[in-house]
C-alpha positions in Angstrom: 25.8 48.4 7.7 22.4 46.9 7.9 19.5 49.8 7.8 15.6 49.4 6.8 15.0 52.7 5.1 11.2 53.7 6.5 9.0 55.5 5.3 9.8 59.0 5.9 13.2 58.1 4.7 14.7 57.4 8.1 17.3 54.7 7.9 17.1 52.5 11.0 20.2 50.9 12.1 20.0 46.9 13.0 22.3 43.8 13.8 21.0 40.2 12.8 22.8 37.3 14.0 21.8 33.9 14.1 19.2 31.4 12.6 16.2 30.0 14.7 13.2 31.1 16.9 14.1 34.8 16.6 14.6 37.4 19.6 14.5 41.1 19.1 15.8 43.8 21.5 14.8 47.3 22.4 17.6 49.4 24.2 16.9 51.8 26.4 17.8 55.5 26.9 20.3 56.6 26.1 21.7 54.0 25.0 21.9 51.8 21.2 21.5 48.0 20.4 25.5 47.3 21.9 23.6 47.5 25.3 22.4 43.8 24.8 25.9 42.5 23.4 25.8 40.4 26.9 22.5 39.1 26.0 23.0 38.7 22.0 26.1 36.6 22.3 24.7 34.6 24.6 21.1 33.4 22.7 23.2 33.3 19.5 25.6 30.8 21.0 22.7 28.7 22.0 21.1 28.4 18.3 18.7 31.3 18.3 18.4 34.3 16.1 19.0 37.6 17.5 17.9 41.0 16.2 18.8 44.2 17.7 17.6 48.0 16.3 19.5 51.4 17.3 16.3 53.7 18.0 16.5 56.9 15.2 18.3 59.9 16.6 20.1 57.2 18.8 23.4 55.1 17.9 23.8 54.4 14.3 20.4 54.7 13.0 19.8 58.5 11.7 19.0 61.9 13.7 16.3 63.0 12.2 14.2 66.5 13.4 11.2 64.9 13.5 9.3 61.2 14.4 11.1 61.3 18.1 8.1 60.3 19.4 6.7 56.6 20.4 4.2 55.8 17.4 6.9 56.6 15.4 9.3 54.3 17.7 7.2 51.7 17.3 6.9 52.2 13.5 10.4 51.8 13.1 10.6 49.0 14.7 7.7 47.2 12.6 9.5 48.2 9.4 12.7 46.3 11.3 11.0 42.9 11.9 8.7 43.0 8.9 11.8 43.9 6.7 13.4 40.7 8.4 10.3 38.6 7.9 10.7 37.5 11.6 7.5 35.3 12.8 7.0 34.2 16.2 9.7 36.4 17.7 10.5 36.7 21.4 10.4 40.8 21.9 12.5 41.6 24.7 13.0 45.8 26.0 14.6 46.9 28.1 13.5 50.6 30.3 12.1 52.8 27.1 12.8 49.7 24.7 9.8 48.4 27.3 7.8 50.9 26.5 8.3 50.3 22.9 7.7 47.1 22.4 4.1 47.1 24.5 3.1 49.9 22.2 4.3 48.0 19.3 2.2 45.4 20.1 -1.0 47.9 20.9 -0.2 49.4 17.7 0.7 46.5 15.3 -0.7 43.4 17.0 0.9 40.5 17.9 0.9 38.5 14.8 4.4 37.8 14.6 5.3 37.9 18.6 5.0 34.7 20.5 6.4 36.2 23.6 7.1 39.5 25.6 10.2 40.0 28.5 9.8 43.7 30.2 13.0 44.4 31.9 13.6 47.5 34.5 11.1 48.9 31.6 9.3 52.3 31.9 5.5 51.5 31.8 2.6 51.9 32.9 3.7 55.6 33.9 7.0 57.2 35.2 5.3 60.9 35.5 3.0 61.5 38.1 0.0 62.7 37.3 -4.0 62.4 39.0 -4.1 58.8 37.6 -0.5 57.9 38.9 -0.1 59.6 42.3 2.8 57.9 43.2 5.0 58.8 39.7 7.7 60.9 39.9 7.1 65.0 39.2 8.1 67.1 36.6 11.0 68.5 37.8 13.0 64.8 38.1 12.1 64.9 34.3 13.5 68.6 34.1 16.4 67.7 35.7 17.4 65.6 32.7 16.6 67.7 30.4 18.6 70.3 31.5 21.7 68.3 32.2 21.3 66.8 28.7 21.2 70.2 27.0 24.0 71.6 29.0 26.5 69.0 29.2 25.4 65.2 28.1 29.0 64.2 28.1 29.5 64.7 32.3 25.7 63.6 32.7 26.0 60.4 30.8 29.1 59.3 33.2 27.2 60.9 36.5 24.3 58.9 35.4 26.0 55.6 35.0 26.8 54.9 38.6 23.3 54.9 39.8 21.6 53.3 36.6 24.5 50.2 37.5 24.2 50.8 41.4 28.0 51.6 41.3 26.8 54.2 44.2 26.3 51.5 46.7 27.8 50.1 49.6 30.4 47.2 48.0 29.9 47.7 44.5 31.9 46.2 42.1 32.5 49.2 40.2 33.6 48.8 36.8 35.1 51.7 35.1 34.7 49.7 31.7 30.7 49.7 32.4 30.3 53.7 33.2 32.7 54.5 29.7 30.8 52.2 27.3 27.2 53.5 29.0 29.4 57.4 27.8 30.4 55.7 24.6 26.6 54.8 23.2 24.9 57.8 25.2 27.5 60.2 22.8 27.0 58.2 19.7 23.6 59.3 19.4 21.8 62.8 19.0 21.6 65.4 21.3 18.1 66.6 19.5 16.3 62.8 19.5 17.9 61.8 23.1 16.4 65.3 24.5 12.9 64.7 22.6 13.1 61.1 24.0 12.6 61.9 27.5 9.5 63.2 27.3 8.3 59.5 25.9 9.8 57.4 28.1 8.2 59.7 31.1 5.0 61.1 30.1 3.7 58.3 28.0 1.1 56.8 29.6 1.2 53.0 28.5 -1.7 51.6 30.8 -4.0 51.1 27.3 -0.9 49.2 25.8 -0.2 46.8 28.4 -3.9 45.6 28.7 -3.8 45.1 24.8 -0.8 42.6 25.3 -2.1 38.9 24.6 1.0 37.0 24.4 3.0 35.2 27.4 5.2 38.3 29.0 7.9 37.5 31.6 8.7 40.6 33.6 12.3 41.1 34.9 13.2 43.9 37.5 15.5 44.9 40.4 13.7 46.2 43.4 16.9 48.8 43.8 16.5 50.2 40.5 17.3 54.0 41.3 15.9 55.0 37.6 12.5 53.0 37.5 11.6 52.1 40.7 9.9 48.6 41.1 6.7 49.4 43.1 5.7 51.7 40.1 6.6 50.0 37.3 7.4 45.9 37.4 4.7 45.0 40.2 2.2 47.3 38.0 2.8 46.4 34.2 2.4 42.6 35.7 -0.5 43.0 37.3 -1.9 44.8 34.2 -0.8 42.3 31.5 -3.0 39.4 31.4 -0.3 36.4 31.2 2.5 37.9 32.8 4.9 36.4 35.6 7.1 38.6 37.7 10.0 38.2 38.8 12.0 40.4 41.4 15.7 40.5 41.3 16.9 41.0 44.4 19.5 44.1 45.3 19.7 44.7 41.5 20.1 48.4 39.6 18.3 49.4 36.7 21.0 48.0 34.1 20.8 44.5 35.4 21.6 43.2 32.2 24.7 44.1 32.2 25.5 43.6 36.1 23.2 40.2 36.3 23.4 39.5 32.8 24.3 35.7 33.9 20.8 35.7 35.5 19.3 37.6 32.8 20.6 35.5 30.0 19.2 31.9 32.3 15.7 33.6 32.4 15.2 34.5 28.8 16.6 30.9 28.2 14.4 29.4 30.2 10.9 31.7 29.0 12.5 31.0 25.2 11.8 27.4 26.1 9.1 27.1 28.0 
């Protein structure tokens, strides 16, 4: 398998395919890099190079006690594309893998990132707090917590209809979808998936998205049930300085998979322009 060892020995778990302009991925919770196999196979088949990381404690990268936090996230995924060499890469992230990629860039500049796609992604601020009335409280965040601890397995296949909006009226449920969101979710640890939630909620990345200073295409449903539009898309593009939003109409938080035909067209398009 392909692993950067960093540098408190934590192996971190990638795919590279390709040759070209590269594009790297950040998955979100709690999920590993095969969430973007729709996207991956697609860029790859039209000459670019594609890069995609498994977040430690999550897929195939290691489960270490310690680092689940978002420097450290963002660290690992530095050591990823400076072990690779990459140079004017296209980061892409999708929910947390948002939130890591804008504090990658606030934490390691942009030196080798030409462009930035947000996609359902967490920032600014899921939690709400005096500077984010409108976030969600606590206990939503509680709520996952405790049904990680006390049984992920159900959770991850409750979870899966709404973050695909298999809950609503004429969806096109596929059963294939809600398994393979189980089959990632289970691949990775219990300890790092727990420990993750607090950074994809609490984090406030308001400082990080003012810091970004390359071209960032923001992608998000307005019926995303896990990040919902109003405070997260609309916000992050009004706080980047060169960002363009755009609103997918009736879509869930996994769009990529259920509009990855429309997903795939608009990375495309932002590779080339």
């Amino acid at each position: 398998m392909n692993t950067v060892t960093v540098k408190d020995g934590t192996r971190i778990y990638f795919k590279d395919w390709g040759t070209g302009t590269p594009v790297v991925f950040s998955h979100g919770w709690p999920l590993d890099a095969d969430a973007w196999d729709a996207q991956m196979l697609f860029l790859v088949q039209k000459g670019y190079r594609v890069v995609a990381h498994d977040r430690r404690g999550h897929g195939r990268s290691d489960q270490p006690s310690f680092g689940n936090d978002m420097d450290t996230y963002a660290d690992d995924l530095a050591a990823v594309i400076n072990h690779l060499d990459l140079k004017g890469a296209m980061l892409v992230g999708h929910s947390t893998g948002g939130g890591e990629i804008v504090h990658y860039i606030a934490r390691h500049g942009s030196a080798r990132v030409a462009k930035a796609v947000l996609i359902s992604a967490v920032p600014p601020q899921m939690i709400k707090t005096e500077n984010n009335p409108n976030g969600l409280p606590m206990s939503v965040f509680d709520g996952i917590r405790a049904s990680t601890a006390a049984n992920r397995s159900q959770f991850f296949k409750d979870l899966a209809v709404p973050f695909y909006g298999f809950n609503r009226p004429n969806a096109k449920i596929s059963q294939g979808t809600i398994d393979e969101f189980w089959r990632e979710g289970m691949l990775g640890s219990i300890l790092g998936q727990y420990e993750c939630i607090k950074q994809f909620s609490e984090v406030d990345y308001t400082p990080d998205l003012k810091k970004v200073d390359v071209p960032t295409l923001v992608l998000h449903g307005d019926d995303d049930q896990i990040v919902p539009i109003d405070d997260a898309g609309r916000l992050s593009a009004k706080l980047v300085k060169n960002a363009t939003l755009k609103v997918y109409p009736g879509a869930p938080h996994g769009m990529c998979t259920t509009e990855a035909d429309k997903v795939n067209a608009d990375l495309l398009a932002f590779l080339q322009s």
